[in-house]
N, C-alpha and C positions, 0 to 999 in steps of 0.2 A: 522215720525222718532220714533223709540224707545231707552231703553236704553240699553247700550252694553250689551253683556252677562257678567254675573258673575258682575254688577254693584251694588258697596253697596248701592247705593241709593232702589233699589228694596227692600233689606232687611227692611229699612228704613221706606218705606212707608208702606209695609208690616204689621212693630211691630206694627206703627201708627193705623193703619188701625184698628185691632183687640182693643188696647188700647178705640180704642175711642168707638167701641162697649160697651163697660160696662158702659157707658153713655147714661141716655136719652138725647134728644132734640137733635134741626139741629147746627150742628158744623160749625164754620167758620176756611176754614184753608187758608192762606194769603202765596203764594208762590213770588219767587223772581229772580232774572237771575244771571241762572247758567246751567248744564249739569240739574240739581233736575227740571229746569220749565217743563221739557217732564212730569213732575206729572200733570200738567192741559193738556195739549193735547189733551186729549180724547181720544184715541186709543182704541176701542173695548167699546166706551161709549157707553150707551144710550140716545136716544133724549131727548133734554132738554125742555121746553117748556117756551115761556117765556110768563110770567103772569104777576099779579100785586097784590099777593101774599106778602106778611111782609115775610115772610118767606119760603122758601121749601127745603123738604129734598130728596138728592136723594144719594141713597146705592153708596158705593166703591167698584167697581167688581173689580178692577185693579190700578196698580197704577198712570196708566195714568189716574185717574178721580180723584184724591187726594186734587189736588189744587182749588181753587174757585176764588183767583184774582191771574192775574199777573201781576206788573203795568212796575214798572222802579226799579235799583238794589238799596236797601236798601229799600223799601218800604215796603215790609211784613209786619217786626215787627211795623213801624210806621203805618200801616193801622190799624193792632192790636189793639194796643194802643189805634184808634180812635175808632175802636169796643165797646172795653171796655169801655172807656170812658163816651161814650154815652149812658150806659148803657145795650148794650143788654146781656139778661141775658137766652135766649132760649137756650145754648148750650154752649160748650167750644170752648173757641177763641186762636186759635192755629197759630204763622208763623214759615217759615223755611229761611233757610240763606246756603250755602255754609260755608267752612273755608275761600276763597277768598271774600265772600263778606263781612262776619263777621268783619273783619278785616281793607274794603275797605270803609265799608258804613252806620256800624249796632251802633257803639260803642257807637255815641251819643245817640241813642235809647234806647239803655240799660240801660245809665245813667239814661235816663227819665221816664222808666218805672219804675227803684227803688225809682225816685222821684217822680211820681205818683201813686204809688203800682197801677200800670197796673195788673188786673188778668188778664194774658196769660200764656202762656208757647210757650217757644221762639227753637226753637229746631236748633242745628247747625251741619249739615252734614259735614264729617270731613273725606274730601279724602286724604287730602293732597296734593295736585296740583291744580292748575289754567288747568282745563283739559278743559273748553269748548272754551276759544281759543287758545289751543295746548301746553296743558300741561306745561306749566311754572311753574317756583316753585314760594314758597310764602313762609312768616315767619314760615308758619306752618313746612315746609317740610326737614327741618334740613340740607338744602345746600342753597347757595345761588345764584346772575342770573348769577354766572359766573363756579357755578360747585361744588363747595368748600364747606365742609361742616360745617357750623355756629349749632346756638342755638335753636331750634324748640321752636316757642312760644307754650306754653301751655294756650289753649282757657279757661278752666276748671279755672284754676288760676288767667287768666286775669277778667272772667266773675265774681268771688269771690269778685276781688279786687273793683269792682263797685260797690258792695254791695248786689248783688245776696244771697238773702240767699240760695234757692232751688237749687242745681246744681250739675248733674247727668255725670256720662259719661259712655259709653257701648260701645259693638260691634256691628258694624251694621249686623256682618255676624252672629255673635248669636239671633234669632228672640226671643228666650223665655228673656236672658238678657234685651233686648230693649227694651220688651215689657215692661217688668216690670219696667224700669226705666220711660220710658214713663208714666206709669200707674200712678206712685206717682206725677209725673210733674203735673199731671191735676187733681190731689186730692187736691194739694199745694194751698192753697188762696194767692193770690200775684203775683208776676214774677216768675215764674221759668225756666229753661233751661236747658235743655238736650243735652251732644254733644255726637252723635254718629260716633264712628270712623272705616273707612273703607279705606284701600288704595285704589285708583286707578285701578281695577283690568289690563287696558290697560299696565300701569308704570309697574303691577309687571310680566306682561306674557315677555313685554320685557325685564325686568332683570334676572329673573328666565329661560324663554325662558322653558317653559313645554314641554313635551313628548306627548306622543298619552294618550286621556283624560280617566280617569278613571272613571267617572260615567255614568251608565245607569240606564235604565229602567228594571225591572222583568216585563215581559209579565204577565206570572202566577200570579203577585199579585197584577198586576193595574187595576183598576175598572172601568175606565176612569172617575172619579170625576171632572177632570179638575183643583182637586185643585192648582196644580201644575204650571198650565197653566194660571190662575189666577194670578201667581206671577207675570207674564207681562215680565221672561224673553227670548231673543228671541234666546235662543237654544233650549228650551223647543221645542219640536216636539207634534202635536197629529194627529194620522191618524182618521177620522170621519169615514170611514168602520168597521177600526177593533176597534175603542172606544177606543184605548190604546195611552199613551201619550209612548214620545220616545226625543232623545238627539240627537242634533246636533253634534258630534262629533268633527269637524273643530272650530265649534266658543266655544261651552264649556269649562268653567276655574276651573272648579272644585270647585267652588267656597261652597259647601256644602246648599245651602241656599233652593234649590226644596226638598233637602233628608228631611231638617228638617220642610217645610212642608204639604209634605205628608201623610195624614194621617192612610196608612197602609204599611207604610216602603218596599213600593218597586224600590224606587230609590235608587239603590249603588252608593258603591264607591270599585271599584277593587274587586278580586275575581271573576270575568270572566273567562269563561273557552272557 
């Protein structure tokens, strides 16, 4: 399986992805259940090798090779934790959480990492719905299970109130934004958490309901780098004859997130002729 087109999480793993570049050592990243576990997957991985090895590192081509455990929901952050704890000190110890899990499974963890100045960085994916078993709302989504529109918890406020000192919030559809929020998350000695915010991209095609998609491919200026296709999203097209990457048309949301990164700006948006 992968993740839908125009998914904020892609952006996400994305920011992460680059972020954690500017680091040496082998990173641990602690994923958790939600729509974001397709980040371990493996989709277009490389073989893994199992050894007996303290440690090994292996590159993120995609975002399906992001995650390194995925156990049971609220586990991330506390595996984290144990990371930490235990000392290891070869790399940055990083989990991730949903808004539904955050909410469902994580809070006591957060209390405990402030009370153990756990060095991690706690990162929470912020769709706004319960999408992976069929989109139900949650505090976060400013309606509630009957329709009606309530109070939208704010994560940012709540993780504060814990005593968070480090605490970031961004777009997950901005990857230079993310990154860099990211980037200080893991410079931070201590807890820190990043909540990166993305609708739903499914929630908004059916409220919005879009028209014929407006981005493509420049034949003329794509090189076929594949950076694009590296995003791991699955409108992204690439023909291996002509080396050029291309759009799915039907499943594409526009979502801008291949445009930005591309590295020789030949993916549009509109102005087709």
């Amino acid at each position: 399986s992968t993740f839908c087109a125009g998914c904020s999480h892609l952006g996400s793993y994305y920011a992460l992805r680059l972020a954690l570049r500017k680091h040496e050592g082998v990173h641990i990243v602690n994923g958790d259940i939600g729509c974001y576990e397709q980040g371990g997957y493996g989709l277009f991985s490389t073989n893994v090798n199992v050894n007996d090895d303290d440690s090994k590192k292996y590159p993120i081509r995609s975002p399906y090779e992001t995650l390194d455990t995925i156990y049971v929901m609220g586990s991330g952050i506390g595996m984290a934790q144990g990371q930490a704890q235990v000392g290891y000190k070869k790399g940055k110890v990083v989990a991730v959480a949903g808004d539904s899990t955050f909410i469902h499974a994580t809070l006591p963890a957060v209390v405990n990492a402030v009370y153990s100045k756990a060095d991690i960085t706690f990162i929470v994916l912020d769709n706004s719905w319960t999408c992976m078993t069929g989109h139900q709302p949650n505090p976060c989504t400013g309606v509630d299970s009957l329709g009606k529109e309530t109070k939208a918890l704010d994560i940012q406020k709540a993780v504060m109130s814990l005593g968070v000192e480090f605490v970031k919030e961004a777009s997950a559809y901005n990857t230079d934004e993310a990154m860099t929020a990211l980037s200080e998350a893991l410079e931070f000695e201590g807890p820190s958490v990043v909540v990166l915010k993305g609708e739903c991209q499914l929630q908004v095609q059916r409220r919005t309901k879009k028209g014929k998609t407006q981005t493509w491919v420049d034949q003329g200026l794509c090189t076929g780098c594949k950076s694009c296709v590296q995003l791991g999203c699955p409108a992204i097209t690439f023909d291996s004859e002509k080396k050029r990457a291309g759009i799915d048309e039907i499943s594409c949301t526009d979502c801008t997130l291949c445009m930005q990164v591309c590295p020789v700006e030949a993916i549009k948006m509109g102005g087709r002729s």
